[in-house]
N, C-alpha and C positions, 0 to 999 in steps of 0.2 A: 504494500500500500504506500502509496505517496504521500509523503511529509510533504501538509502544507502549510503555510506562515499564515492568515486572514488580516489584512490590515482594516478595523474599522473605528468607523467617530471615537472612537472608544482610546483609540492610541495618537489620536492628533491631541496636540493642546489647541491653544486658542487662536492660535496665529495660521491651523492647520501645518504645522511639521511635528512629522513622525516623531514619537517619545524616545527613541533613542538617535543616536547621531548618525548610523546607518541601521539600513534594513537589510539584514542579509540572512538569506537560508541555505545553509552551502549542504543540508542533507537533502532536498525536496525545493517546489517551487514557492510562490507567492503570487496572493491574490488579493487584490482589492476592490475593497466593497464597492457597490453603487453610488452614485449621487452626494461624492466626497467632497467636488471640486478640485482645485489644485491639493494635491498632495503632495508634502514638499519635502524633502529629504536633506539634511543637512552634509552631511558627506556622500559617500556611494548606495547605489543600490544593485544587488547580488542573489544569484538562486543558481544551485547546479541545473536547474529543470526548468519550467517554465515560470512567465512574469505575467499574468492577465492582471489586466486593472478592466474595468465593468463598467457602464455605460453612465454618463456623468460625472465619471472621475477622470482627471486627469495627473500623470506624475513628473516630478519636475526634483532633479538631484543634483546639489551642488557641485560631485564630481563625476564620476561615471555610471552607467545602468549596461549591469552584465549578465547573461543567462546564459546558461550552457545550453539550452534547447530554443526556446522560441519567448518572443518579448509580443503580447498582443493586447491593444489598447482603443475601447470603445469613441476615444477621443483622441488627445493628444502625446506624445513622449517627447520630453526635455533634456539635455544636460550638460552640464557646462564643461565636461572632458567628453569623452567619448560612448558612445551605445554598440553594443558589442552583444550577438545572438549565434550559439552555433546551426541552429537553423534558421528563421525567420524571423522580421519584425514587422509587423503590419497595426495600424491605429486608422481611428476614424477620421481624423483630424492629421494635423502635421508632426513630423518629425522632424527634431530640431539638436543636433551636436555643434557644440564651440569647435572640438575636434571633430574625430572622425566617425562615421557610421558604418557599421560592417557586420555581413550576415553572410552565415554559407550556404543559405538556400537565395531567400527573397527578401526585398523592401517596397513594400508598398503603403502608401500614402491617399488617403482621400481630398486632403489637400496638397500642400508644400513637403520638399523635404530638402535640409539644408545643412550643410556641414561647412566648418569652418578650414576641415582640412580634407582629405576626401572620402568618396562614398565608395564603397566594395558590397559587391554580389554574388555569391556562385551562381543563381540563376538571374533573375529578372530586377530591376527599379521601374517600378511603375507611381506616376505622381498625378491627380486629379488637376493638378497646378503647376506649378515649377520644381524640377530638380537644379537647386545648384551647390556648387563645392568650391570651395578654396585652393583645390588642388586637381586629382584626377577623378574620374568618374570610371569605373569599371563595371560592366554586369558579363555575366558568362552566356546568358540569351539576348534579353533584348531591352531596350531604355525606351520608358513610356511617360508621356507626358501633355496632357492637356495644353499649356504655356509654352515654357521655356526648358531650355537646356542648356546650361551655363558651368563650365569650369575653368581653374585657373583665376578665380577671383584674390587670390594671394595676391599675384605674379611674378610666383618660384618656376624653377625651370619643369616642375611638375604640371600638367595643365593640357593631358589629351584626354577624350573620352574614349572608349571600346566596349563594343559590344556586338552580337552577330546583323543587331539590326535597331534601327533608333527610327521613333515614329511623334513628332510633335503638333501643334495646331500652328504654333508662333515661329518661332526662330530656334536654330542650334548656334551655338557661340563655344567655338574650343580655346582657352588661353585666352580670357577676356582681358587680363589686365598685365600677360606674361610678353616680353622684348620679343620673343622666338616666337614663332610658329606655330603651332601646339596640331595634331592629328585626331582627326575623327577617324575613326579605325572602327569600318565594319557600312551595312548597308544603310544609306537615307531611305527608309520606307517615304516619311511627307515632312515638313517642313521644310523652311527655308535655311540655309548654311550663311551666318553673316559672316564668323570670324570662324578660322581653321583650316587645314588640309584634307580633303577625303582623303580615304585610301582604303581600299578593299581588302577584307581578309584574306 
């Protein structure tokens, strides 16, 4: 049976952050209750397994949000280092890393999804909105996005996207703010290419 942590009203103080300074369950996962609001975590948050937070909450952690399995969120997921899932992370709302975002299956997004350094996928990023990075953009199938497609907003020598195939409504932008050049690596299904290199896989 699965060790789970139950975050509810019960362990916020007043300000809504979690009573201790992290949340971590490193036997089992963690789940948070319904209709929390922001749920605010003063250093990390941690689970070997999975991280569901439930429809009207959202979490938001001073340093990093890590799962060894899947991070899924009826709203939004925050955090001011990086969000880190060995399978997936998907929320209803946007997901949002100062650093990086990284999942070895999927990241998908009902709205935004934005990292300050960059985003990694073993299969798919798919965003209702904007995907953008700081750095490079990688998925191992395909990049999806209502908006926009923007990396390289650092402007490190990091700053190409790849994927088998990239499909937007707006614009793809590789190396928005980089000296160099930066490479779209993989097929234009639609959008428009303002800044970057095709190049076929």
């Amino acid at each position: 049976m699965v060790n789970v942590l139950r975050v509810t009203k019960a362990d916020l103080d007043e300000n809504n952050y979690y009573k201790n300074e992290s949340l971590v369950n490193d036997e089992g996962s963690i789940e948070v209750a319904a209709n929390l609001g922001w749920v605010k975590v003063r250093n990390f948050v941690r689970c070997n397994s999975g991280l569901f937070i439930e429809a009207g909450s959202f979490i938001e952690a001073g340093e990093s949000i890590e799962a060894g399995w899947f991070i899924k969120a009826g709203e939004s997921i925050e955090a001011r280092w990086f969000i880190k899932a060995g399978s997936f992370i998907k929320a209803g709302s946007f997901i949002k890393a100062r650093e990086s975002i990284k999942a070895g299956s999927f990241i998908k997004a009902g709205s935004f999804i934005k990292a300050g350094e960059f985003i990694k996928a073993g299969s798919f990023i798919e965003a209702g909105e904007s995907i953008e990075a700081g750095e490079f953009i990688k998925a191992g199938s395909f990049i999806k996005a209502r908006e926009s497609i923007i990396s390289g907003l650092l402007g490190t020598r990091l700053g190409d996207i790849i994927a088998k195939s990239l499909s937007v409504k707006l614009r793809i932008c590789a190396g928005f703010n980089c000296k160099e050049t930066k490479k779209i690596i993989g097929e234009i299904k639609s959008g428009k290419v303002i800044l970057g290199k095709v190049v076929k896989l």
